[in-house]
N, C-alpha and C positions, 0 to 999 in steps of 0.2 A: 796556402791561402787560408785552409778553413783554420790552420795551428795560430796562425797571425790576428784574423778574426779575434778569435777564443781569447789570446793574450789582450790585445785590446779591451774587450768588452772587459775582461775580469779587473783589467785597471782603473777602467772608469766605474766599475762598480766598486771595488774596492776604495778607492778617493772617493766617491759617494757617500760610504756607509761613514769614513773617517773623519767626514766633515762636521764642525760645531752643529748643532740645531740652528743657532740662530746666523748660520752662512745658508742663505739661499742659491739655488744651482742659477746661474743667469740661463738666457735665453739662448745662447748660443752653447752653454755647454751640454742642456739640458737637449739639444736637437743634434750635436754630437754622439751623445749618449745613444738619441733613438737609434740615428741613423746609423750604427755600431751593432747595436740590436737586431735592427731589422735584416740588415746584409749578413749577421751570422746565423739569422735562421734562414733566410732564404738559399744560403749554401751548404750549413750542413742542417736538415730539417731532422730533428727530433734527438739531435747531440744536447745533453743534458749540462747544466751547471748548479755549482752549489755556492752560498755565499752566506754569509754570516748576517741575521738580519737582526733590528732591536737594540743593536750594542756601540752606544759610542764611548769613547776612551780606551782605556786598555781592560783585557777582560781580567780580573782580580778572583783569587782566590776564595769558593764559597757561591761566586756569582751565578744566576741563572742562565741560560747561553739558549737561543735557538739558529740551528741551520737551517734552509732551504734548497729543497731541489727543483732548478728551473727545469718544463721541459716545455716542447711545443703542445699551442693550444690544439687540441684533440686527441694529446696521446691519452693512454693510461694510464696514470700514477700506481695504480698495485702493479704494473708492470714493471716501477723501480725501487730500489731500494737504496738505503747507505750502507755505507761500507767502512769500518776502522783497518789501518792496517798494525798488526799484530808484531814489535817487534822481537817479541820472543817464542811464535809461531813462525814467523818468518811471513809470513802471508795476510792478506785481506778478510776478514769477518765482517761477514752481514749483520745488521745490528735490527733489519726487520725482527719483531714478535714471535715468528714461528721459528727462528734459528735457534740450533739448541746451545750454544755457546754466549747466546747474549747475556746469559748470567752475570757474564764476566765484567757487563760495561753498568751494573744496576743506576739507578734512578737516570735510565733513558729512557725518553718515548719517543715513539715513530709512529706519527698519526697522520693522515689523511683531512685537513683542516678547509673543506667547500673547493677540492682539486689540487687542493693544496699540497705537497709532501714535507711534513715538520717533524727536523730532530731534535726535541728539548733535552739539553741537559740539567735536571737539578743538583744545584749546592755543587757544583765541577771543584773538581779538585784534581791533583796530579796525573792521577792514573787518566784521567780523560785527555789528555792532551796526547795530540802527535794526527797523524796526516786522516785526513777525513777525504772520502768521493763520494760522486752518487754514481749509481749503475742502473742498466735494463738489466732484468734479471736473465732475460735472453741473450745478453751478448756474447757476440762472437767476434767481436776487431774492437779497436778502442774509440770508435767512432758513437760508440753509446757510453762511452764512461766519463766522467768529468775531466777537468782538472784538478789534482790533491790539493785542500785545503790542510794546512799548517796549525793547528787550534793550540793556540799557547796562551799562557797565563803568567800574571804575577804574582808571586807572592813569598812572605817570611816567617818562618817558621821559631818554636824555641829557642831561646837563644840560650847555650851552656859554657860553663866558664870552667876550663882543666888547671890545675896546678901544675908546671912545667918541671920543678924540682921533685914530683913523687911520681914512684911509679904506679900508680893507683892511677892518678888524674882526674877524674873528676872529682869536683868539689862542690858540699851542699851546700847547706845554708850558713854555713860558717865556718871558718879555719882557723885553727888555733898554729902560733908559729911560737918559736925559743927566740930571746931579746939576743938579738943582734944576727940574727941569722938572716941571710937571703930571700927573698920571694918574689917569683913571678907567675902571672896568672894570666893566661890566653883565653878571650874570648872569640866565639865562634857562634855562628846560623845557618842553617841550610836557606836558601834565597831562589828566587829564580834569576838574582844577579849579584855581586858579588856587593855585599853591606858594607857602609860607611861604621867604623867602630869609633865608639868614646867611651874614655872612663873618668869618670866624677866622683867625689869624697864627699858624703852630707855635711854640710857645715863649712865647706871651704868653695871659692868661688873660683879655682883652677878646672882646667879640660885639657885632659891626654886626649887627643885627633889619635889614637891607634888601638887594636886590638890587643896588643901585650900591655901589660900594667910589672912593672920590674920595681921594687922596694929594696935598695941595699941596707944592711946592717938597721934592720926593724928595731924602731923604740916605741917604748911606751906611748907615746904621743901620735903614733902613726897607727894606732888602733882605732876602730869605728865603722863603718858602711862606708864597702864601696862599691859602686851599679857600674856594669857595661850597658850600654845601650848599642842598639844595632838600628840603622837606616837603610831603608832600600834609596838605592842609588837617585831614581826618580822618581821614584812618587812620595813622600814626605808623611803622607795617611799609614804607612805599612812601617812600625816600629817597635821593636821589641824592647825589653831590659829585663835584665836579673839584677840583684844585689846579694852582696855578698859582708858577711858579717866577719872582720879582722879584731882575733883574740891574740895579745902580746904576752906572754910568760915569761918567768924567772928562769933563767936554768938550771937553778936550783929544785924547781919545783918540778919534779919528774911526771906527776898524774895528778891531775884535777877532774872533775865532772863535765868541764865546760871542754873540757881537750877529747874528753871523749865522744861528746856530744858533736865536737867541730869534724871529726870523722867522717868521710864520706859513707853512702852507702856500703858499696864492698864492703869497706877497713870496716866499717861496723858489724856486717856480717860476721865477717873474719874474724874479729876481735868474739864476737862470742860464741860464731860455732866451734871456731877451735877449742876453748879450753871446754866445751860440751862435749866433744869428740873424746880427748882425752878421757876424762871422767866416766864417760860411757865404756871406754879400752878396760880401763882398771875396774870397772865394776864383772864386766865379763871375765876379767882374768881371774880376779878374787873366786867369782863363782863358778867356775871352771877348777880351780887349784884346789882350795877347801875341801868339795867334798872326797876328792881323791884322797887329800893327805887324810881326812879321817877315817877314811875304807881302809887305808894302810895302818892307819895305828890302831883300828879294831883288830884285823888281822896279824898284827904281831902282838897284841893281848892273849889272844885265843893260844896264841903257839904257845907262849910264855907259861900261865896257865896251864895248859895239857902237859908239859915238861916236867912240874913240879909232883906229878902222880905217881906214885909205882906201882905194879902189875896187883891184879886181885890173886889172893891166896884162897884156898881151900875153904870154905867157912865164910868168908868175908864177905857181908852184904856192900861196902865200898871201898874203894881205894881210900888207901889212909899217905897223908904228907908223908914224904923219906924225907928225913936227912942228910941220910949217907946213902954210899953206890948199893946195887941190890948186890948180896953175897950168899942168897940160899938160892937154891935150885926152888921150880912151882910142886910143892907138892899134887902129887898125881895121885 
């Protein structure tokens, strides 16, 4: 009974919050509602709900959001709290002030507003979304705990455009392609629904309806900007685009400025830390090999050198050059 109640009240509250401003509740749904109300507290007294209040439309990415926790008139409010469930804890976190994990949920507040219990979230974005309750912090059965509230949003994010023919993939502000070669280019957006794709050429009054743009055998002529755009499914306000700048070469012309510039980040990377790498390799070798080979060639100086000497004689303040092999004994 009290589970049927609870489903009730939460629908008619829910269709309440959903409805236009300018749809007023008539008379009889308005005494519907109370008397829904009043039979769920008179059977479970002090079972809490929470509901989304302030917000009509769908709640949009950035938006401000407040929840509320019903409870009966005389309880406590510091007695309860809200609660996120964690799906990568696996479990429920209290989002009250003195919990030491509320780190985790920043720009919430949990204030106490004239008996009031309000969860603000400012500027909501992704990580805020997923099952929301309110609880007595003394509970022991689920007869103090809500029902989960579902907090979801909409919204479209970056929208990026890969080259399908490289394996690099992504592609920046330009691409340079060889005259008559192939290209296709996939656009893509993270969404919270899956986006409507177009692509447009400046200057021409055609529309690809899809996210792939495919160009066979590229000519000169088929150079210029071309934008994907992304729509969310329903709401028309939430739309992204890139454009992308198409450079057509000779194939004769192996390296220009503008082919390097159409590079994506990586290839651009790549393209210069490698031959950096290299250069760095051969400067180490160089200075590693050099000075060895010249310790070796002082060294075989020296032996050279001391070879050409023959023994000191009796008398002789120095060794004098031989010519020939030594054939006297040392006078003694």
């Amino acid at each position: 009974m009290v589970r049927d109640l609870k489903s009730a009240v939460g629908r008619e509250m829910v269709g309440w919050r959903v409805a236009p401003s300018e749809k007023k509740m008539t008379q009889g749904e308005e005494k519907r509602l109370c008397n829904l109300i009043l039979s769920f507290h008179l059977y479970n007294p002090g079972f809490p709900t929470i509901r989304l209040i302030d917000q009509e439309g769908p709640i949009l990415e950035g938006n401000n959001v407040t929840l509320e926790c019903f409870i009966n008139y005389g309880e406590n409010v510091s007695d309860f709290t809200f609660q996120k469930y964690s799906k990568w804890l696996r479990s429920w976190i209290s989002l009250d002030e003195s919990h030491n994990l509320r780190c985790w949920f920043y720009d919430i507040t949990v204030n106490n507003d004239n008996g009031r219990l309000l969860l603000t979230i400012s500027d909501i974005q992704s990580w805020h979304a997923g099952p929301y309750r309110c609880t007595s912090l003394n509970a022991t059965d689920n007869t103090s705990i809500s029902d989960e509230l579902d907090l979801q949003m909409e919204y479209l994010h970056k929208v990026f455009v890969r080259n399908s023919n490289s394996w690099c993939g992504t592609v920046g502000d330009s691409i340079s392609v060889l005259e008559d070669d192939n290209l296709q280019l996939q656009c893509s957006a993270d969404a919270s629904q899956t986006p409507h794709y177009e692509w447009i050429r400046e200057g021409d009054d055609w529309i690809l309806p899809s996210g792939s743009l495919t160009l066979y055998k590229v000519t000169r002529e088929q150079a210029g900007i071309y934008t994907c755009q992304a729509h969310h499914p329903t709401l028309p306000q939430l739309t992204k685009s890139r454009s992308i700048r198409l450079l057509v070469e000779s194939p004769k012309r192996s390296f220009s400025f503008e082919s390097v510039l159409s590079l994506s980040t990586p290839m651009l990377a790549l393209a210069v830390a490698l031959p950096a790498v290299l250069l760095l390799l051969l400067i180490l070798v160089f200075a590693f090999l050099i000075p060895r080979h010249r310790a070796a060639a002082l060294k075989k100086m020296a032996l050279e050198e001391s070879g050409q000497r023959t023994p000191i004689y009796k008398g002789s303040l120095d060794s004098v050059p031989s010519v020939g092999g030594d054939t006297q004994p040392l006078v003694m």
